[in-house]
PAGURO-198947 format. One record per residue (C-alpha): y, z, x; residue in three letters; residue number from 1; chain. Coordinates in steps of 0.5 Angstrom, whole numbers. Last residue first. Layout:
BEGIN
<yy: Y, zz: Z, xx: X, r: Ala, k: NUM, c: A>
...
//
This chain:
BEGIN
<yy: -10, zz: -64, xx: -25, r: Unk, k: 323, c: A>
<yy: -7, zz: -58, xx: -26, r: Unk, k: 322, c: A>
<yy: -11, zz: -54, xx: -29, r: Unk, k: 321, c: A>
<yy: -18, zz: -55, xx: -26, r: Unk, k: 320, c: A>
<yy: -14, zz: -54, xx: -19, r: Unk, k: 319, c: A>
<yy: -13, zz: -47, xx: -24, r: Unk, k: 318, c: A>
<yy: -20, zz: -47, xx: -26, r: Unk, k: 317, c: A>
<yy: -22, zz: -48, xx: -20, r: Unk, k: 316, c: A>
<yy: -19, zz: -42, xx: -16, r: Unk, k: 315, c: A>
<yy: -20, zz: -37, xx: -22, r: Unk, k: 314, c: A>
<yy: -28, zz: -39, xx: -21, r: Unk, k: 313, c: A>
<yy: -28, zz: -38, xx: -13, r: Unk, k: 312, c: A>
<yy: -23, zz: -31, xx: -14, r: Unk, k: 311, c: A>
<yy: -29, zz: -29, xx: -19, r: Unk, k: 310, c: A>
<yy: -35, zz: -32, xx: -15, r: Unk, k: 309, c: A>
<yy: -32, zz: -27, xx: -9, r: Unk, k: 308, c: A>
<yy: -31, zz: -22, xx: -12, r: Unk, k: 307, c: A>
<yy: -38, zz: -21, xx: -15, r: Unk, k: 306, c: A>
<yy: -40, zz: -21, xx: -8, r: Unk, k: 305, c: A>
<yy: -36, zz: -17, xx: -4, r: Unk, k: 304, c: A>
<yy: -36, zz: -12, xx: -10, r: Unk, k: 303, c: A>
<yy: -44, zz: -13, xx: -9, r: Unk, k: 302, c: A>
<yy: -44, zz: -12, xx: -1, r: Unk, k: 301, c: A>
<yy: -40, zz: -6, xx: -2, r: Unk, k: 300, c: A>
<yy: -45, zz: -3, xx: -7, r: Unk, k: 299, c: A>
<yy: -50, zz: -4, xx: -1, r: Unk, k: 298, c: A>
<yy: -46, zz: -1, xx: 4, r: Unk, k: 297, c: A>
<yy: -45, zz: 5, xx: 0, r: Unk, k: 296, c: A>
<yy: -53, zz: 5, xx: -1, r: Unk, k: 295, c: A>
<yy: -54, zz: 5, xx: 7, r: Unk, k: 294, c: A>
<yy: -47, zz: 9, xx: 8, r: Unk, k: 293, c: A>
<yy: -53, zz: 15, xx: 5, r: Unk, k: 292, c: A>
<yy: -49, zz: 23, xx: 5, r: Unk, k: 291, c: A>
<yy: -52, zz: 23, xx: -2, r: Unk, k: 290, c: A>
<yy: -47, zz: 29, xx: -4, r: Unk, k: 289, c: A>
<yy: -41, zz: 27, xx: -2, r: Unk, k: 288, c: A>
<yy: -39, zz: 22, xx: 3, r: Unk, k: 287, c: A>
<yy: -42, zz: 15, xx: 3, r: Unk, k: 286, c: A>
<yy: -45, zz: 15, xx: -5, r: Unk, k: 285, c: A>
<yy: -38, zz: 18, xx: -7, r: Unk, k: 284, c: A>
<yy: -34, zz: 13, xx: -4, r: Unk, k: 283, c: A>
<yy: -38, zz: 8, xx: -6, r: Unk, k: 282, c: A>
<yy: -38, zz: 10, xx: -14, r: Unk, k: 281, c: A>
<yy: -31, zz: 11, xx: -13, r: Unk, k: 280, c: A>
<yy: -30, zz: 4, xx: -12, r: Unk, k: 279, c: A>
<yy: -35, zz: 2, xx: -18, r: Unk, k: 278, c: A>
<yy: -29, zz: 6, xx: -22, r: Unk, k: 277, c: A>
<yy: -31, zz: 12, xx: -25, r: Unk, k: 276, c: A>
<yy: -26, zz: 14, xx: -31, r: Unk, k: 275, c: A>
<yy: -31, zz: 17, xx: -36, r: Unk, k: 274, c: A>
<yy: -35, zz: 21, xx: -31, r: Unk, k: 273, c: A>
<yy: -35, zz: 28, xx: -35, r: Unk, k: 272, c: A>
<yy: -27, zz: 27, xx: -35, r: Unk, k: 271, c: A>
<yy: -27, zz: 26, xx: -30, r: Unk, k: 270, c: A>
<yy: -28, zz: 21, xx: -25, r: Unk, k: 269, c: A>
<yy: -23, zz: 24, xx: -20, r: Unk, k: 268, c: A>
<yy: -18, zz: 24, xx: -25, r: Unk, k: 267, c: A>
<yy: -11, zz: 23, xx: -22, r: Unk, k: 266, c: A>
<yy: -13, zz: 23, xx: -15, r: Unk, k: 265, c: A>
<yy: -18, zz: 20, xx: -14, r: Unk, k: 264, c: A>
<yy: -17, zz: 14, xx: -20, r: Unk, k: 263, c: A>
<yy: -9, zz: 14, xx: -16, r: Unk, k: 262, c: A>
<yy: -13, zz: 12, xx: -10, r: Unk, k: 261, c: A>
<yy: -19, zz: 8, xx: -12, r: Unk, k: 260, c: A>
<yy: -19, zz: 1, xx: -15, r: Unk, k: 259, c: A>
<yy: -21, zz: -5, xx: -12, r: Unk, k: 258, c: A>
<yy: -24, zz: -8, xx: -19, r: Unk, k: 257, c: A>
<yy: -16, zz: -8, xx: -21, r: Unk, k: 256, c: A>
<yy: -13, zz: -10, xx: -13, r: Unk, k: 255, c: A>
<yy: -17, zz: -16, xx: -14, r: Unk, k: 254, c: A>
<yy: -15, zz: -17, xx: -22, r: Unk, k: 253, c: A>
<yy: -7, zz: -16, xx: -20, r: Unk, k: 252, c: A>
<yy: -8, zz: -21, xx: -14, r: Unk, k: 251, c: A>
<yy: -11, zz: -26, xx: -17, r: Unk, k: 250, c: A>
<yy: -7, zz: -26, xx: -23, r: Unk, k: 249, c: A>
<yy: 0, zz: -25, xx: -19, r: Unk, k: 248, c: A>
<yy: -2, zz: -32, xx: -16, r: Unk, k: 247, c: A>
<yy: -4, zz: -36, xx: -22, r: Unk, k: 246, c: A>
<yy: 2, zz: -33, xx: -26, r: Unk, k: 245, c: A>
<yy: 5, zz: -37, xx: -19, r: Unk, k: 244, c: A>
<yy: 2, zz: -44, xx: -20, r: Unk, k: 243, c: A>
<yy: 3, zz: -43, xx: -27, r: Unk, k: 242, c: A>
<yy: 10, zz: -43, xx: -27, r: Unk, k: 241, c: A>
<yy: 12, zz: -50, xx: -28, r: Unk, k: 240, c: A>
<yy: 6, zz: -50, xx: -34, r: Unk, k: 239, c: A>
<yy: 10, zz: -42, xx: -37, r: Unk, k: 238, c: A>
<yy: 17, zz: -45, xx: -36, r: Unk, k: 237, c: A>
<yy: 18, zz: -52, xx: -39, r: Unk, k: 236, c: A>
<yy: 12, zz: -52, xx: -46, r: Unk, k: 235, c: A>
<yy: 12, zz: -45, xx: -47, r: Unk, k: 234, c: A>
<yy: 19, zz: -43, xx: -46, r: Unk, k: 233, c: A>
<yy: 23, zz: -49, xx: -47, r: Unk, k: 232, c: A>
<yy: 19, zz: -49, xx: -54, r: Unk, k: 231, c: A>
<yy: 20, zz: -41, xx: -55, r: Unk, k: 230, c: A>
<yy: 28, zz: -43, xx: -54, r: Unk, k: 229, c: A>
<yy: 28, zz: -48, xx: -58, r: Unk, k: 228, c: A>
<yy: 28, zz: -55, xx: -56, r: Unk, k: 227, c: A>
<yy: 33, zz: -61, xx: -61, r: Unk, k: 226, c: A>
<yy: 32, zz: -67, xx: -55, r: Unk, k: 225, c: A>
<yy: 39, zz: -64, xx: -53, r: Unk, k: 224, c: A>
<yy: 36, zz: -56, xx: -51, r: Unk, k: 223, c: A>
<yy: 29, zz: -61, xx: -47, r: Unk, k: 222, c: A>
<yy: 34, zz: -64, xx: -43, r: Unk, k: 221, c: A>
<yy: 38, zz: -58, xx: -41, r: Unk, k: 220, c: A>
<yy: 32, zz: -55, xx: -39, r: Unk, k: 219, c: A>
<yy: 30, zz: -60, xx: -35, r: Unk, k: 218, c: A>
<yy: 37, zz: -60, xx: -32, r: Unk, k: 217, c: A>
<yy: 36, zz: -53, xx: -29, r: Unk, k: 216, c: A>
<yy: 31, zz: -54, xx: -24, r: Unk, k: 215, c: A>
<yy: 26, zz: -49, xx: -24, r: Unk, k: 214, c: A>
<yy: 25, zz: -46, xx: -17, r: Unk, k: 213, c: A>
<yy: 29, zz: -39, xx: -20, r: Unk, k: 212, c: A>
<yy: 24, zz: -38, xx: -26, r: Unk, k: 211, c: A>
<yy: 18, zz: -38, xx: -19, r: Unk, k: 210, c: A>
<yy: 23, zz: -33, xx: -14, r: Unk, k: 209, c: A>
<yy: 23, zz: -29, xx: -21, r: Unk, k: 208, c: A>
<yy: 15, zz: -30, xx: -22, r: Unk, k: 207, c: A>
<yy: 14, zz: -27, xx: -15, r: Unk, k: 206, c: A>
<yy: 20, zz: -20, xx: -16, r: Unk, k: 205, c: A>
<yy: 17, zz: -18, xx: -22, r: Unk, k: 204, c: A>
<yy: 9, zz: -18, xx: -19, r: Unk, k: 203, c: A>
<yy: 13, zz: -13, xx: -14, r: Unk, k: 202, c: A>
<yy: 18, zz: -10, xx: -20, r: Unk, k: 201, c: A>
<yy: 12, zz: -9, xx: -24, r: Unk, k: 200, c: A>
<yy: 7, zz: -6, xx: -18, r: Unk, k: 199, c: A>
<yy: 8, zz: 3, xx: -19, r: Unk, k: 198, c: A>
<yy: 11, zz: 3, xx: -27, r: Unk, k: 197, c: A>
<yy: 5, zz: -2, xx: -28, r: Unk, k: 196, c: A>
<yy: 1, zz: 2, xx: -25, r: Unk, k: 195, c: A>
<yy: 3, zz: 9, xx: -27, r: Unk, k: 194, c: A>
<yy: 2, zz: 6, xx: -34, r: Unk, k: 193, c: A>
<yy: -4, zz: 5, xx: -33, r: Unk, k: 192, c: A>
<yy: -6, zz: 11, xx: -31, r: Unk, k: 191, c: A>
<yy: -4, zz: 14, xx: -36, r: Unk, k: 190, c: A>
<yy: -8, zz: 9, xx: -41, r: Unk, k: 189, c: A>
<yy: -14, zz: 11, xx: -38, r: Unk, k: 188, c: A>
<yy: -13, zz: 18, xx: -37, r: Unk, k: 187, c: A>
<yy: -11, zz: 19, xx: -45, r: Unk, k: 186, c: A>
<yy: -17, zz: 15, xx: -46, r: Unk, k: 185, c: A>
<yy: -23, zz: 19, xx: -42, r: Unk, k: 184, c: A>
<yy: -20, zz: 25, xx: -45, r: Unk, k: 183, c: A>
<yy: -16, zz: 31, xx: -41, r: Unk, k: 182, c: A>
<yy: -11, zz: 26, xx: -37, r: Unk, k: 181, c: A>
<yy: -5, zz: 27, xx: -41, r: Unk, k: 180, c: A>
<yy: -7, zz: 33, xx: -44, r: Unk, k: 179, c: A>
<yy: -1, zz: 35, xx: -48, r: Unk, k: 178, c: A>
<yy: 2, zz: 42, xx: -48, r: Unk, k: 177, c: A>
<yy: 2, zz: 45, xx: -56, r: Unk, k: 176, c: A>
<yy: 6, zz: 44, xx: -62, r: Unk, k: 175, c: A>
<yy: 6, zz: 36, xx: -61, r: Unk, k: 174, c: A>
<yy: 11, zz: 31, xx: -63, r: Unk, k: 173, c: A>
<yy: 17, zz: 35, xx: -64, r: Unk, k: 172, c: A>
<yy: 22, zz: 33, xx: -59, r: Unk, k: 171, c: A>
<yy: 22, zz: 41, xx: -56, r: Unk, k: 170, c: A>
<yy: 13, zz: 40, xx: -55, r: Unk, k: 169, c: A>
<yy: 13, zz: 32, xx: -53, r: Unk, k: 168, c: A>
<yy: 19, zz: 34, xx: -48, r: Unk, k: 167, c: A>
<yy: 15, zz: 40, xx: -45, r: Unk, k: 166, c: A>
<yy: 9, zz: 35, xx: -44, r: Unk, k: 165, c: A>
<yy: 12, zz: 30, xx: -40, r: Unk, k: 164, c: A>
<yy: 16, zz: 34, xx: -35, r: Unk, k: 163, c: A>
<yy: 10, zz: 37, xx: -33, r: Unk, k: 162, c: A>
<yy: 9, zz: 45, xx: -32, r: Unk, k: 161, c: A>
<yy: 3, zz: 46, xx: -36, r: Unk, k: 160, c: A>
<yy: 1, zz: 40, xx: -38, r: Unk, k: 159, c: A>
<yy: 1, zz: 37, xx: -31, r: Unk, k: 158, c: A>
<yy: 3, zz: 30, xx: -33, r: Unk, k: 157, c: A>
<yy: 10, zz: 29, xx: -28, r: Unk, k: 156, c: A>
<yy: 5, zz: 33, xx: -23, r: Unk, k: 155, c: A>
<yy: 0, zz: 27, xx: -23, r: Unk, k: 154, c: A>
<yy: 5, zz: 22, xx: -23, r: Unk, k: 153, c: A>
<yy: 8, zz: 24, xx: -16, r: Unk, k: 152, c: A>
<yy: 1, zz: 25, xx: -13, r: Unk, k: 151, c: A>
<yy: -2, zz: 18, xx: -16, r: Unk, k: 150, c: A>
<yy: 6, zz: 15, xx: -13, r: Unk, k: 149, c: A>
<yy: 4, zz: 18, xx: -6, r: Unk, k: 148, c: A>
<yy: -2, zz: 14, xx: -6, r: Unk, k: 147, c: A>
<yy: 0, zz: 8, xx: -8, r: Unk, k: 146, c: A>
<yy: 6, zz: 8, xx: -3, r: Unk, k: 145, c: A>
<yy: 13, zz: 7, xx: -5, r: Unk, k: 144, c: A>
<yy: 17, zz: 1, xx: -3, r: Unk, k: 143, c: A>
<yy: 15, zz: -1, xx: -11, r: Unk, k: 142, c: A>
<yy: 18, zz: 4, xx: -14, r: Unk, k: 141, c: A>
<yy: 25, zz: 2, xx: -12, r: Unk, k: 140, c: A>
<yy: 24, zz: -6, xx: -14, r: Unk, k: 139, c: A>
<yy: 25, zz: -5, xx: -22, r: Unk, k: 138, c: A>
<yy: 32, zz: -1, xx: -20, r: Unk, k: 137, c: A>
<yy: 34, zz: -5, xx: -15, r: Unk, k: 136, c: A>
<yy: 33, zz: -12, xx: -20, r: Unk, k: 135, c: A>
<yy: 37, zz: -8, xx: -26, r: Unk, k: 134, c: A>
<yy: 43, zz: -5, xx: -21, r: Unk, k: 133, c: A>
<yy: 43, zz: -13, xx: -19, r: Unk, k: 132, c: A>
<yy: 43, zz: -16, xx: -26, r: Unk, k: 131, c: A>
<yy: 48, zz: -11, xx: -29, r: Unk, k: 130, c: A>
<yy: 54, zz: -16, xx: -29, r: Unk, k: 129, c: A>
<yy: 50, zz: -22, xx: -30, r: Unk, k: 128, c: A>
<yy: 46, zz: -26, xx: -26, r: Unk, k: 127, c: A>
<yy: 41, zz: -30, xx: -31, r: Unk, k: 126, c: A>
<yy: 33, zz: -28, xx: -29, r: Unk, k: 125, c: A>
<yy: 35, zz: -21, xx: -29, r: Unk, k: 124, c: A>
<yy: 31, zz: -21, xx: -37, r: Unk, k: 123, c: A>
<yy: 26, zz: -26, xx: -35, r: Unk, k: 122, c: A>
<yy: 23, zz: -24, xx: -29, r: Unk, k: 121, c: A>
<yy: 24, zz: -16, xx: -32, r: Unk, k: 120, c: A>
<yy: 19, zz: -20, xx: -39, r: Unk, k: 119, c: A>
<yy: 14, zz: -23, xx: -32, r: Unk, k: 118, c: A>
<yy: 13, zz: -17, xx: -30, r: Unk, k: 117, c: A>
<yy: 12, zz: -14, xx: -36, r: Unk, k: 116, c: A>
<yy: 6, zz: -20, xx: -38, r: Unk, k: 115, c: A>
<yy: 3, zz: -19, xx: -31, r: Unk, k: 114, c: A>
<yy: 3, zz: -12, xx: -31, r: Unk, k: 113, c: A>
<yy: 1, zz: -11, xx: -40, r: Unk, k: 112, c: A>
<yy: -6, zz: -16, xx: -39, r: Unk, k: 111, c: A>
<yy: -8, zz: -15, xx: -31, r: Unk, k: 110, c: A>
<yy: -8, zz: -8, xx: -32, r: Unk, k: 109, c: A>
<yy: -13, zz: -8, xx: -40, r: Unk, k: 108, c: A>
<yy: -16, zz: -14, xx: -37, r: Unk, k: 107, c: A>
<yy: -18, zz: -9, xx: -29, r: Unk, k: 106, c: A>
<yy: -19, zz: -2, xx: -34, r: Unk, k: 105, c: A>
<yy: -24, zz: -5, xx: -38, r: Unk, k: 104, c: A>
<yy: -28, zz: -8, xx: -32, r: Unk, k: 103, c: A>
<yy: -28, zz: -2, xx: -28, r: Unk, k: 102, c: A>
<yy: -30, zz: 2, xx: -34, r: Unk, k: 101, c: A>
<yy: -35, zz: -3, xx: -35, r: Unk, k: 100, c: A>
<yy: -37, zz: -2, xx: -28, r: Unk, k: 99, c: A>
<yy: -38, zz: 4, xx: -27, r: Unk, k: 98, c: A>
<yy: -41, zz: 5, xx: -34, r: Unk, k: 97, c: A>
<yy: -46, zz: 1, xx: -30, r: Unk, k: 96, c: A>
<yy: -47, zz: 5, xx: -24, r: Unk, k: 95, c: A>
<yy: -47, zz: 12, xx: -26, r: Unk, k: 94, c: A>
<yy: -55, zz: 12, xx: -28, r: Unk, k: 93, c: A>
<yy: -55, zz: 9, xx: -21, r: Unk, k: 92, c: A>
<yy: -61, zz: 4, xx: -22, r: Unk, k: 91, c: A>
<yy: -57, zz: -2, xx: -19, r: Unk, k: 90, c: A>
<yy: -55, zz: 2, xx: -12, r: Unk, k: 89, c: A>
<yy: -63, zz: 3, xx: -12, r: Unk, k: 88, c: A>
<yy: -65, zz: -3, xx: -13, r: Unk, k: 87, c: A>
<yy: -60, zz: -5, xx: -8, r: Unk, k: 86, c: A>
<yy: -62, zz: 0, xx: -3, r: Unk, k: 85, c: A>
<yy: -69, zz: -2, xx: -3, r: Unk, k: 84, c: A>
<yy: -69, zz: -9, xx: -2, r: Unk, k: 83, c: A>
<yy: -70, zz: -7, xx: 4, r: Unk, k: 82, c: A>
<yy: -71, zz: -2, xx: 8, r: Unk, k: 81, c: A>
<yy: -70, zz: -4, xx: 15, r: Unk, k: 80, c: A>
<yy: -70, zz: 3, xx: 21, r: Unk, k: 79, c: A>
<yy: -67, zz: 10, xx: 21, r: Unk, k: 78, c: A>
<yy: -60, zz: 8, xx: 22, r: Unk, k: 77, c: A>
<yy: -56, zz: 15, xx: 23, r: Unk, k: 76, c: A>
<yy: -59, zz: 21, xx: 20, r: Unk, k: 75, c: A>
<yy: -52, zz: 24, xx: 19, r: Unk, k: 74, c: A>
<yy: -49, zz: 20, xx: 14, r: Unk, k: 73, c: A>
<yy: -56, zz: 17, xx: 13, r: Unk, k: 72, c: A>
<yy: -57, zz: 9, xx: 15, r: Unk, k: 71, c: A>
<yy: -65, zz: 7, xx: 12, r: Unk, k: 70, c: A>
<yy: -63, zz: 0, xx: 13, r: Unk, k: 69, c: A>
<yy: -61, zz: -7, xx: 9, r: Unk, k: 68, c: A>
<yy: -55, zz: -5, xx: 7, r: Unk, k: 67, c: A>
<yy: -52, zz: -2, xx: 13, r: Unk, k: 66, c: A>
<yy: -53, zz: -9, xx: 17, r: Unk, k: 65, c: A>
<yy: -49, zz: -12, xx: 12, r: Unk, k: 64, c: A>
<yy: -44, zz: -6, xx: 13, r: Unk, k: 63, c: A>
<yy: -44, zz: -8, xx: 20, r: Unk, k: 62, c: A>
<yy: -43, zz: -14, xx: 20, r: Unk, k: 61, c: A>
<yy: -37, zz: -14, xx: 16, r: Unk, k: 60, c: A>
<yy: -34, zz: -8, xx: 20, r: Unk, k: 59, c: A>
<yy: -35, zz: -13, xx: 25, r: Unk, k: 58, c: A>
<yy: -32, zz: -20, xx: 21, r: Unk, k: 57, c: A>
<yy: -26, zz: -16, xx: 18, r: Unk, k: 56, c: A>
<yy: -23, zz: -10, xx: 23, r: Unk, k: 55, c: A>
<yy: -25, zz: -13, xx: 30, r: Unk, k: 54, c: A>
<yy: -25, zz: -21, xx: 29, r: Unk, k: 53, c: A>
<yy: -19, zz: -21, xx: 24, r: Unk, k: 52, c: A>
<yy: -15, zz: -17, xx: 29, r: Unk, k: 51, c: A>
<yy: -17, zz: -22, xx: 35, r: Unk, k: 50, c: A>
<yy: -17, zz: -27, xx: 31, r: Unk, k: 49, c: A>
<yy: -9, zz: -25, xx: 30, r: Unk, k: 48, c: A>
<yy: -8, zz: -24, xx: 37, r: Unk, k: 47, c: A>
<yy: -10, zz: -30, xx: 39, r: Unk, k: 46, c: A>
<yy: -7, zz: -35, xx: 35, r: Unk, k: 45, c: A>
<yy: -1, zz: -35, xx: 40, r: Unk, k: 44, c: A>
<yy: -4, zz: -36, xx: 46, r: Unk, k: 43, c: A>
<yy: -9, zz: -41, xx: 42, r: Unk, k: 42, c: A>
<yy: -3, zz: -45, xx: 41, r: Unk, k: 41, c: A>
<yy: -1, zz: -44, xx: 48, r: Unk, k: 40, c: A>
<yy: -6, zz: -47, xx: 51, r: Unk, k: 39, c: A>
<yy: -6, zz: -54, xx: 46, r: Unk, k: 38, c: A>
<yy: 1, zz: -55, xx: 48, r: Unk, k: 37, c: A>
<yy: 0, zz: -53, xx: 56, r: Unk, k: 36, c: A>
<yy: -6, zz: -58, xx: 55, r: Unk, k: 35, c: A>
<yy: -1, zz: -63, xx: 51, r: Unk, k: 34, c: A>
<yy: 3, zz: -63, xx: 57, r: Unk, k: 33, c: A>
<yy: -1, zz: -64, xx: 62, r: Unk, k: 32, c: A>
<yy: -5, zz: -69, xx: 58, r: Unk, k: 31, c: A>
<yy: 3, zz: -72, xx: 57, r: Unk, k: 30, c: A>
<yy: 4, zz: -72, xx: 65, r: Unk, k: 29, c: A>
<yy: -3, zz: -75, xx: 67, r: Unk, k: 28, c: A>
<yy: -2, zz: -82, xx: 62, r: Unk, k: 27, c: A>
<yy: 6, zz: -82, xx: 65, r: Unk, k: 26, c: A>
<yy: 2, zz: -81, xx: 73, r: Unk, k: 25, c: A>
<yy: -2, zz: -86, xx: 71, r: Unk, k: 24, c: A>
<yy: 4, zz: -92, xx: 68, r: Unk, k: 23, c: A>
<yy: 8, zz: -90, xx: 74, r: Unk, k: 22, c: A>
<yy: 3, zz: -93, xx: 79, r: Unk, k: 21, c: A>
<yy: 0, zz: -98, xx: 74, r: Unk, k: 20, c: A>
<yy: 5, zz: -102, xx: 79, r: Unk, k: 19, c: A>
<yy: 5, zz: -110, xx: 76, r: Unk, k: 18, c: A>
<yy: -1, zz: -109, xx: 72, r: Unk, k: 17, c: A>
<yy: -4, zz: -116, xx: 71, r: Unk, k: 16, c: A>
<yy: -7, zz: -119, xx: 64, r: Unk, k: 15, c: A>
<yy: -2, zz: -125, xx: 64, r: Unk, k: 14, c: A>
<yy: 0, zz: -127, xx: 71, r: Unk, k: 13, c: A>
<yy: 6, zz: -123, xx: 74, r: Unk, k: 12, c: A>
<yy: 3, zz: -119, xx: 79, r: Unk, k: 11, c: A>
<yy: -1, zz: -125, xx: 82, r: Unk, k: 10, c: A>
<yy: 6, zz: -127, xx: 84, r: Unk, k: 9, c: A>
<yy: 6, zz: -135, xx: 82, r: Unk, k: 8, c: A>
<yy: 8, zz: -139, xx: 88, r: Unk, k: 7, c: A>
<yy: 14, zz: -144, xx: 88, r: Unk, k: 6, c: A>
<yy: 13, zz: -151, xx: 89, r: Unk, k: 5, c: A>
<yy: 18, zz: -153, xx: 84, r: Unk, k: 4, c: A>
<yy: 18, zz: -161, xx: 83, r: Unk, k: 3, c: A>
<yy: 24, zz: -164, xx: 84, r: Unk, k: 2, c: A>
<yy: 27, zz: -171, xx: 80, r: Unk, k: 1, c: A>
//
């Protein structure tokens, strides 16, 4: 019986690297390329954060700074004056009527666009024979510009050579031109309807993409268990779709409180500073009459504010909801 004598190679003993040569340049070859990797992220992120550095954080430090100081249009900064700007902003005797109207005007927008919207989603949600004429014809006005659709609505009211009033007069309705903008509630509800005319088809188009994301067995399910339609609509639709309602919500009450150019060109105010909105406020405070980008800046910070705590509480009643 023969004994082997033969050595054991120390590279071959437990806890021993046979060649750790290889092994390193593996471990310095991933870093690189995890540098590379890591460099262009950054690359690519780069143009946004620059674009959100100068023309969101920037301005934003430069209205906080305005807000607390003596700052003219003209004069320039004159030095700190806080609080006094927001005191004097709160004390504006068109500051609070501002923000009724603002208020009312946001619920009454925010109530008819998001349930006209999601009536149009409902109505060209089938493809039908009509449904894509249906669908373009909703989204036309939707590729015009907020400001543009003002001036077009604004002679579509004119009185004297609108179409609107001369259909009233030869349809028997009124005997005299209608002033669509001439009282505080005609303004409100002809600005209304531009707006919903203006943003139907967009807030259409997010609840369409939501109804067509439902699958289709859940509604046969709930049709065999003996579900009417109003049941499959209330119970099936709306909880599925609550996500994007949520969504088209946010978006229409911001835009709402943010109202500026159809009020500016349609009313300006008027009349007698009935349809002054928060926005128009801190335009005027900045650029007639005042002159003061400090109490702007202020009224600015205040809209800032208000909807932040209102995006947060519709962003936790709606984790709220779904949980």
């Amino acid at each position: 019986m023969s004994i082997d004598t033969t050595t054991v190679a120390p590279a071959s003993m437990p806890g021993r690297t046979a060649n750790p040569g290889p092994r390193r340049a593996d471990r310095r070859w991933r870093r690189a390329l995890q540098r590379r990797r890591g460099l262009a992220g950054y690359a690519y992120a780069a143009p946004t954060a620059v674009f959100v550095v100068v023309f969101f954080v920037v301005p934003l430090v430069l209205v906080a700074q305005m807000s607390v100081s003596d700052w003219g249009l003209f004069a320039g900064d004159q030095g700190v004056n806080a609080p006094h700007n927001f005191s004097a902003a709160v004390d504006q005797r068109l500051f609070w009527p501002a923000v009724r109207f603002t208020i009312k005007y946001t619920v009454v927008t925010t109530v008819i666009l998001i349930g006209f919207a999601l009536l149009l989603a409902l109505l060209v949600q089938e493809s039908t024979r009509w449904t894509g004429f249906l669908r373009t014809a909703i989204l036309v006005p939707s590729a015009l510009g907020l400001a543009s659709a003002s001036l077009l609505f604004y002679a579509l009211y004119s009185p004297d050579s609108g179409p609107f009033s001369s259909a009233a007069q030869h349809l028997g309705v009124t005997d005299q031109p209608v002033s669509f903008l001439g009282t505080p509630e005609h303004a409100l509800w002809s600005t209304v309807a531009l707006i919903v005319w203006r943003y139907a088809g967009f807030y259409m188009l997010l609840l369409l993409v939501a109804l067509q994301g439902i699958p289709a067995d859940v509604y046969e399910a709930a049709e065999l268990d003996g579900a009417s339609r109003w049941q499959r609509f209330a119970r099936i639709t709306v909880p599925l779709i609550r996500p994007t309602l949520a969504l088209c919500t946010i978006l229409c009450v911001t835009g709402s409180l943010l109202a500026f150019d159809q009020f500016y060109i349609l009313t300006k105010g008027g009349p007698d500073n009935t349809t002054m909105t928060i926005v128009q406020l801190i335009y005027n405070a900045a650029f007639q009459g005042r002159n003061d980008l400090g109490l702007a800046a202020a009224l600015s910070i205040i809209v800032l504010a208000a909807l932040l705590v209102l995006n947060a509480g519709q962003f936790r009643w709606l984790r709220g909801r779904e949980s």
